[in-house]
Each structure stands twice: as C-alpha cells, then as structure tokens.
C-alpha positions in Angstrom: 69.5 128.7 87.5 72.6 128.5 90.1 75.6 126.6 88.9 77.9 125.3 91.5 81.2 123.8 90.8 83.6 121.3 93.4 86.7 120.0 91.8 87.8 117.1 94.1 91.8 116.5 92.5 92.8 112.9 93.1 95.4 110.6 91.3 93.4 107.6 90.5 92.9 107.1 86.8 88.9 106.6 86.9 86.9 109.5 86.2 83.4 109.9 87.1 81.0 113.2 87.7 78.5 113.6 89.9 75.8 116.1 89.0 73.2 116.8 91.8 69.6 118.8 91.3 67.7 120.4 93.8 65.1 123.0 92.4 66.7 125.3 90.3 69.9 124.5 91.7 72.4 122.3 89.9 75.2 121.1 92.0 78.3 119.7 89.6 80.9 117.4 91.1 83.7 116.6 88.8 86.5 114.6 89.8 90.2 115.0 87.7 91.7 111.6 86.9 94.8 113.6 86.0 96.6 115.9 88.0 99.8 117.6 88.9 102.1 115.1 90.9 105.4 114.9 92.7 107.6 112.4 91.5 107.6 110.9 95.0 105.0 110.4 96.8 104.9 109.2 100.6 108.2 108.0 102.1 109.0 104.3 100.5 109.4 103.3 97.0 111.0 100.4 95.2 113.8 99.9 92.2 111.6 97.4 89.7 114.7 95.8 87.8 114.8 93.6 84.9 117.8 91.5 84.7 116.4 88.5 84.9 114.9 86.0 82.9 112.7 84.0 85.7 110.8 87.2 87.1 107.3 87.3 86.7 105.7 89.3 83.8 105.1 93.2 83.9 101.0 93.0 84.7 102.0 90.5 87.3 104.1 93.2 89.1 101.8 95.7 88.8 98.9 93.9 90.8 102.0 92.7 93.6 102.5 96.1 93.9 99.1 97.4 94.5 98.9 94.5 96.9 101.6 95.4 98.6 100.4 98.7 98.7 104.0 100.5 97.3 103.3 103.1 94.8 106.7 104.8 94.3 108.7 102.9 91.3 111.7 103.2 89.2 112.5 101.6 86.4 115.7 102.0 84.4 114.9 102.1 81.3 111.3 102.9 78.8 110.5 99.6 78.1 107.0 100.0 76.4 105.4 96.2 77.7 106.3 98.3 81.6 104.8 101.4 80.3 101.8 99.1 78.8 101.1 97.3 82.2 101.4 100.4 84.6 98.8 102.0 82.1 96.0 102.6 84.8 97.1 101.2 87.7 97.6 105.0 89.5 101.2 103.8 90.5 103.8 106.6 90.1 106.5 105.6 87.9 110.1 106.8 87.2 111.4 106.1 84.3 114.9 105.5 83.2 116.9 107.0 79.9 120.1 104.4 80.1 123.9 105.9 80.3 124.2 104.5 76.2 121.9 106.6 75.3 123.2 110.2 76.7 125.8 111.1 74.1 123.0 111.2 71.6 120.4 113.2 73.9 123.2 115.7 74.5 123.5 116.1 70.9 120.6 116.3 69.2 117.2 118.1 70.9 115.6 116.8 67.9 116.5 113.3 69.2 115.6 114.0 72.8 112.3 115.5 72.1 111.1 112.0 69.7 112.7 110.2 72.4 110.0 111.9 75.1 107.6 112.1 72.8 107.2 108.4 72.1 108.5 107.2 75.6 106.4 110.1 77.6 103.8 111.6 76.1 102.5 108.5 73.9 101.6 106.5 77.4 100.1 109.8 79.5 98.0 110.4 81.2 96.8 107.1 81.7 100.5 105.8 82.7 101.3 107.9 85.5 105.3 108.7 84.4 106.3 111.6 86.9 109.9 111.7 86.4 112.5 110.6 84.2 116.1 109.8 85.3 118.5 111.2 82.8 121.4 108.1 83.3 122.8 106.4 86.4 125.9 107.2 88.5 127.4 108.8 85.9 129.4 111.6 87.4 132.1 109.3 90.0 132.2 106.2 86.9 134.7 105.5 84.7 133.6 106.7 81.3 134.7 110.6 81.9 133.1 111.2 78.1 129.3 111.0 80.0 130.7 113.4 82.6 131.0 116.1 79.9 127.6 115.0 78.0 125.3 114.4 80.8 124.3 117.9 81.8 123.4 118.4 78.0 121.4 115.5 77.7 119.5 116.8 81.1 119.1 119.9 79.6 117.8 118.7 76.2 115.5 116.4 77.5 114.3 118.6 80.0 113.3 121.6 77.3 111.7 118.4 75.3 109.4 117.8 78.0 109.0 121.7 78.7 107.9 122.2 75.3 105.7 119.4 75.2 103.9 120.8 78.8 105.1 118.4 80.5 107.3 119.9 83.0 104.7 120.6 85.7 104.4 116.6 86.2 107.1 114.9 84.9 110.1 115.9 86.9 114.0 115.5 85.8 117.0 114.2 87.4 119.6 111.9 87.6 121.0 109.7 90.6 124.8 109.1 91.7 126.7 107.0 94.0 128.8 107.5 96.7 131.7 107.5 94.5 131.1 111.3 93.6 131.7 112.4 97.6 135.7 112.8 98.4 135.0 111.5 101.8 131.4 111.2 104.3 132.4 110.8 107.6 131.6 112.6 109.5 128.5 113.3 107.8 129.4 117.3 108.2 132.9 116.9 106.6 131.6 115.5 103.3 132.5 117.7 100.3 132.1 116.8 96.7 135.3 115.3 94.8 137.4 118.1 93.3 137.5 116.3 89.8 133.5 116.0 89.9 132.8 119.8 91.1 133.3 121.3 87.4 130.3 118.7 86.4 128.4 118.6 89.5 128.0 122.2 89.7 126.2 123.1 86.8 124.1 119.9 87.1 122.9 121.1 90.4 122.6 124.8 89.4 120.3 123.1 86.6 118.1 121.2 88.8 117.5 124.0 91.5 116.6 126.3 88.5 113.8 123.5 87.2 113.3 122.3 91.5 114.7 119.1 90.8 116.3 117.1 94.0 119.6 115.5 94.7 118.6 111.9 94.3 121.7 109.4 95.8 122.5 106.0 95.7 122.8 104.8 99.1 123.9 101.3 100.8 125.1 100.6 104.5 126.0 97.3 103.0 128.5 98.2 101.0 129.8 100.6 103.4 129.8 98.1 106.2 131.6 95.5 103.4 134.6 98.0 102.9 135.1 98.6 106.8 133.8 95.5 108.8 136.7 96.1 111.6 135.5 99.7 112.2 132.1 99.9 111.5 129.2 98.8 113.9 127.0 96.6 112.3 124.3 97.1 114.1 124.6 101.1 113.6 124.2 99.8 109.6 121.2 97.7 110.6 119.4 100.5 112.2 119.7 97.9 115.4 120.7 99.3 119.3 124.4 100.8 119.1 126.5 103.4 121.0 125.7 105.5 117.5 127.9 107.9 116.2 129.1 112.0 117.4 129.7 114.4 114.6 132.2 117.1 116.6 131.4 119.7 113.9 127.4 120.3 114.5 127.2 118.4 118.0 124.7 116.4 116.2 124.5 112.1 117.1 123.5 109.3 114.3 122.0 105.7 116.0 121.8 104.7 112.2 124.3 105.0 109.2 121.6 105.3 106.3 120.5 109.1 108.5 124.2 109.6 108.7 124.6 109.2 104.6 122.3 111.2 103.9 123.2 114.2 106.2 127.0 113.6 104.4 124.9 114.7 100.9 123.1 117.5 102.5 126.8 118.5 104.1 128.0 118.5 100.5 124.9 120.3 98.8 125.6 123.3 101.6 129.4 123.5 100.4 128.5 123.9 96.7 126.1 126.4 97.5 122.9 124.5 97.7 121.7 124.2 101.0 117.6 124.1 100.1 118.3 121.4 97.6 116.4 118.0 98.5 118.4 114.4 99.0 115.9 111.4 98.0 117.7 108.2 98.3 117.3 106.6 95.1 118.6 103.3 95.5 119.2 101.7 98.8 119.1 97.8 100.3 120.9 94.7 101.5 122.0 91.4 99.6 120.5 88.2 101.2 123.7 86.2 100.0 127.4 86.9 98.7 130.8 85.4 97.9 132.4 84.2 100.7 134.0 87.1 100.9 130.6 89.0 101.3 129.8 87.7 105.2 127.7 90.5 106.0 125.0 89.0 102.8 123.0 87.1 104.6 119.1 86.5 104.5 119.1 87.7 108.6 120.6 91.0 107.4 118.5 91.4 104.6 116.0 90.8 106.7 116.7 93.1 109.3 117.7 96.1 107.1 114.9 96.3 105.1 112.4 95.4 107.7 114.0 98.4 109.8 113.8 100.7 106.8 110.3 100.2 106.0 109.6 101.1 109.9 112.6 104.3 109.5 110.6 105.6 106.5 107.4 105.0 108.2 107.7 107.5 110.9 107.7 109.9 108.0 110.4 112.5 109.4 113.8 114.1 108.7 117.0 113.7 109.3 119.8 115.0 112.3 120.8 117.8 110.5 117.3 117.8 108.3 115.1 117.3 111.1 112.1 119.3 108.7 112.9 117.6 105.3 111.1 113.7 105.5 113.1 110.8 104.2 112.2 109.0 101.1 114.2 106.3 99.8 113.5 103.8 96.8 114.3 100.1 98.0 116.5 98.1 95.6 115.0 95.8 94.8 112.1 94.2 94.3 113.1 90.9 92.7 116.6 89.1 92.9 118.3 89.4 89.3 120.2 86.2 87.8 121.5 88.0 84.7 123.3 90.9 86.5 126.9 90.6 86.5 129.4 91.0 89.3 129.6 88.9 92.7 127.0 86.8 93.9 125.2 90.0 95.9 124.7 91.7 93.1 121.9 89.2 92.2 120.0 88.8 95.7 118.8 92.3 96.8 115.1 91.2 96.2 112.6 91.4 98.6 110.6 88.8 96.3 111.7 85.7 94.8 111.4 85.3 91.0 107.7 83.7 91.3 106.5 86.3 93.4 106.8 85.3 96.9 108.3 86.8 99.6 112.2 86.3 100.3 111.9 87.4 103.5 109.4 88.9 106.2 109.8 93.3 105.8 106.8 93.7 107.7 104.4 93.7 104.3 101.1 92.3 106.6 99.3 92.4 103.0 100.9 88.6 102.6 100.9 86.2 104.4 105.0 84.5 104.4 104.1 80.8 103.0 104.6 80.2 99.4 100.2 79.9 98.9 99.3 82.7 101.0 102.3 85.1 99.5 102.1 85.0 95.8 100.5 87.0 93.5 97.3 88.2 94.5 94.7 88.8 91.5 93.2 92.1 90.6 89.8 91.0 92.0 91.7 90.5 95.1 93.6 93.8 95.3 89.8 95.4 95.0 88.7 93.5 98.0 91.6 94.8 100.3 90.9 98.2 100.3 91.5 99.9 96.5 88.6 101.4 95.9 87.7 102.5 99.2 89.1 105.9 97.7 86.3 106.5 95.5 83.9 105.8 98.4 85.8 108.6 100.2 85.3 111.2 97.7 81.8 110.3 96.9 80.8 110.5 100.4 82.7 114.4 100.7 80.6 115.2 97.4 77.6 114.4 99.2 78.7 116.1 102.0 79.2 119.1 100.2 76.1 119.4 98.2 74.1 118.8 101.9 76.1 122.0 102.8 75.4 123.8 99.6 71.7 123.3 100.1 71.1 124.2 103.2 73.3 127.3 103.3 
C-alpha cells in the first residue's frame, strides 16, 4: 500500500486530518494547528492597553478584534485573564515583561526562566504568544539603573525561552522612544545619543545575533506638539505638502512617520547595523488635549490614523528602505482614564470604552453608529468571513489528492 503525505502549515488553532482512499492508495492530509511564526504578521497592528477601568472585558476584545480583522497585538504586561481570552483565537500576541520587573530578570535566570515558564509556555500553543518585550523605553528614561540591567534581563530571558524550545516562535525585544536618538532630522543625520551607545550597542549586537528587530516608539504628534511653528502639519498627517529634502542621500519625505523611521535606519547604519529591521511599535494621535495640546483634536485623530491604515496598506518600504515593508502597531485601541499625565495621554483610542468606534479609520467591518459599531458576537465574526480559511485548505487538499490520483 502507497502512503502519501501533504502537510498544509497554517496558523489557525483547529486541527483537523483528512485521510482519502482510493484502491490501495491512502492519501493523508494533515493540517498543523501550530507552527513557526513571526512576531509580526502583515503590516498593521494595535497596542491593547489596560489603564482603564471602563474598557470592555478581555473576550470582548478578542471577538472586536477578529471583527475588525487586526491580528498583530501588544500588550504590556502577562496578565493571565488576556492570555486566557486570546487562548484560540489565532491572533498573534506580544507580550509585555514591565520595566519593575527587569532588575530581578537580570539577576536571577532561575527567575526569568519560572517567569516564561508560567507566562509562556503554560498558555502555548493554544495562545499564540510570538514575542515578548523585555521593558519599555528604557534606554533614553530616567532611571539609568535599568540602562545597566536591561541587556541582562534580555539575555536571561531569552536563554529561558531558548532552553525551553521556544526561540524559533517566540521572538525577543524591547522598544524605545525617540528620546534614545541625539537628533533625527534630517532623517540621514540621526545618530544614537553618546550616553546611550555604551547600552545600545550590545543590545543591538544581542538582537542581530538572535534576528531580533529594532522596534521604535514613534509619534508625529508629539513631534508636531514640540515644533508647531516649523513643522507642516499636514506632512505629520500624511495630507498633500511641499514634503521634505534630505541633502545627504537626495532622498524626499511627503510624510513624517517615513521620515522617522528612515532617522532609525540612519542610526542602525552608524552603529554598525545596517540589515537590522525598524518596526514601529507604538505610534498614533490624541483625539483631545490640554489647551495647550491644539493639534489633539478628533479631526486629527481622525486623519492620522485613517491615513496610516491606508500608508501600511500599500504594504511597502521606506525612502531609504524602499525593500523592507512598514509595520507599525497603532496605539491604541481604547482611550485610558487611569493613565496619568495631560489630558492626551488618555484619548489615543480608536474605540470608546463600550466598544464603539471613536472615529471613522476606514474599518468597513462596522458600521459608525453606536448599534451597528459595537461588539460584534462570535457567531457573527464566523459569518463575515473566519472560517472561509478552512474552506480554502480543504478545497487545495482535494485538489491535491485529484492530482495524486491521476498522476
């Protein structure tokens, strides 16, 4: 008897087999529910905070998100009620290990691996965590202990997860801010600060050894808010603007958020790591502000995030990385009443706290009326379209086997 064997490898979490006879000939289909992923995976993604206490519950989220089609998340932390309600859902989630938590990680591997062990591997496969991001704008901040403990904790959690086999889906890295750059602009002049060199170096060494990227905290806002007088606001917008010439590479920006990142690559190249990836981890634009914060305004939200989703939709590179696509993580998906700090810091939500949209970004799943936008229900999401993958790979098994027959 002839055995034939087709592995089709997709990242949905049901698995099936489909086992096919003809004669003496058995045809075996199997499907993998668990595979090897990137951490990223398309071009959009979204920052799923918590610092609120009027947001709606974890499973909630988790069906607005498969309605709304986004499959990249990050959250900031481990919390296991997230990690419980993403169980199955085949969205790819980041997960956070908080800045209060590195001097112990550096310390102790012992420490790091329980900490992956019981954060990581107690909720895969089934919870699809594909990377973990080791603190949060540390290097730049104020507290200059995490500087020197960071690249241990990295390290330490990374061998955790290496032992543990791990390492081939569950990627490692950290993200910054602006604040470790000593200037961006132009992009081609942007060099790392001279006090943060001694730390980034060895962090970036780290990552290229392990093929981690360069993942960057990125917001026009803010850079718009520091330079209103100078700064076009529709070249922050991604709105029609003279744009902007780089002398050094001849190279001409019609948006800031291409401009930002081509400022990272510029200081990657510098340090000596020119192939290294940027992914913008956080970027977005307050829908209200102090009144010193006149660029927060619902229209501007609006427009920057509506223009983002269409930037990242075109799926391609940058001026100076025409070859390496964008990707970028939104922040955020619900406005948070318990963060501190001005009055933006609370409204960068696409989504108000019961679910429905803030503001029109172009997400033609919803409708924009308080009924026809809020939270859709499982049986709905499998109506619009989520299991039409299965179809797909039943109907190339079937395919296959015709061909394996007649042949």
């Amino acid at each position: 008897m002839t055995l034939w064997f087709c592995s089709f490898l997709i990242v949905f979490s049901i698995p099936f087999g489909l086992y096919l006879y003809s004669n003496d000939t058995v045809v075996l289909f199997f499907c993998a529910a668990f595979v090897t992923v990137q951490a990223f995976t398309g071009s959009y993604g979204i920052n799923y905070g918590r610092l609120a206490d009027n947001i709606p519950s974890p499973e909630s989220v988790v069906t607005l998100l498969k309605a709304v089609k986004i499959k990249n998340v990050r959250i900031y932390d481990a919390d296991h009620s997230v990690l419980e309600a993403f169980r199955g859902s085949g969205l790819e989630l980041v997960i956070g290990l908080p800045n209060g938590y590195l001097k112990d990680m550096s310390a102790s591997a012992d420490h790091a691996m329980t900490w992956v062990k019981e954060n990581v591997q107690a909720f895969l496969p089934e919870t699809h965590i594909s990377g973990i991001a080791v603190g949060n704008e540390v290097l730049g901040g104020n507290d200059m202990e995490l500087w020197a403990v960071l690249l241990g904790a990295v390290k330490n959690i990374y061998n955790a997860v290496n032992k543990l086999q791990l390492s081939d889906t569950v990627e490692i890295s950290t993200a910054h801010s602006q604040a470790v750059f000593a200037n961006s602009f132009p992009p081609s002049s942007c060099i790392f600060r001279e006090n943060v060199v001694p730390y980034m170096k060895p962090l970036l060494a780290f990552f290229s050894q392990i093929g981690s990227p360069f993942y960057i905290n990125v917001y026009p806002f803010l850079a718009y808010m520091s330079d209103p007088e100078n700064i076009n606001l529709n070249y922050a917008l991604f709105q029609s603007n003279p744009g902007v010439y780089d002398p050094k590479t001849k190279l001409h920006y019609d948006n800031m958020l291409d401009a930002q990142i081509d400022a990272s690559y510029a200081a990657l190249e510098t340090a000596g790591f020119e192939k290294m990836e940027v992914i913008i981890s956080e970027t977005g634009w307050a829908s209200r502000g102090d009144e010193n914060e006149a660029a927060a305004t619902v229209t501007n939200a609006r427009t920057y995030n509506y223009n983002l989703r269409k930037r990242l939709a075109k799926m391609k590179g940058t001026p100076f990385r025409p070859k390496n696509m964008v990707k970028a993580y939104v922040f955020a998906l619900f406005n948070e009443n318990s963060k501190p700090g001005p009055t933006s810091e609370r409204n960068f939500g696409l989504f108000k706290a019961d679910g429905t949209i803030a503001y029109d970004v172009g997400f033609t799943e919803l409708g924009t009326s308080s009924a026809s936008s809020s939270l859709l229900s499982l049986k709905d999401i499998r109506t619009r379209g989520w299991s039409e993958p299965y179809s797909l790979v039943l109907v190339t098994c079937a395919a296959t086997w015709l061909l394996v027959l007649t042949s």
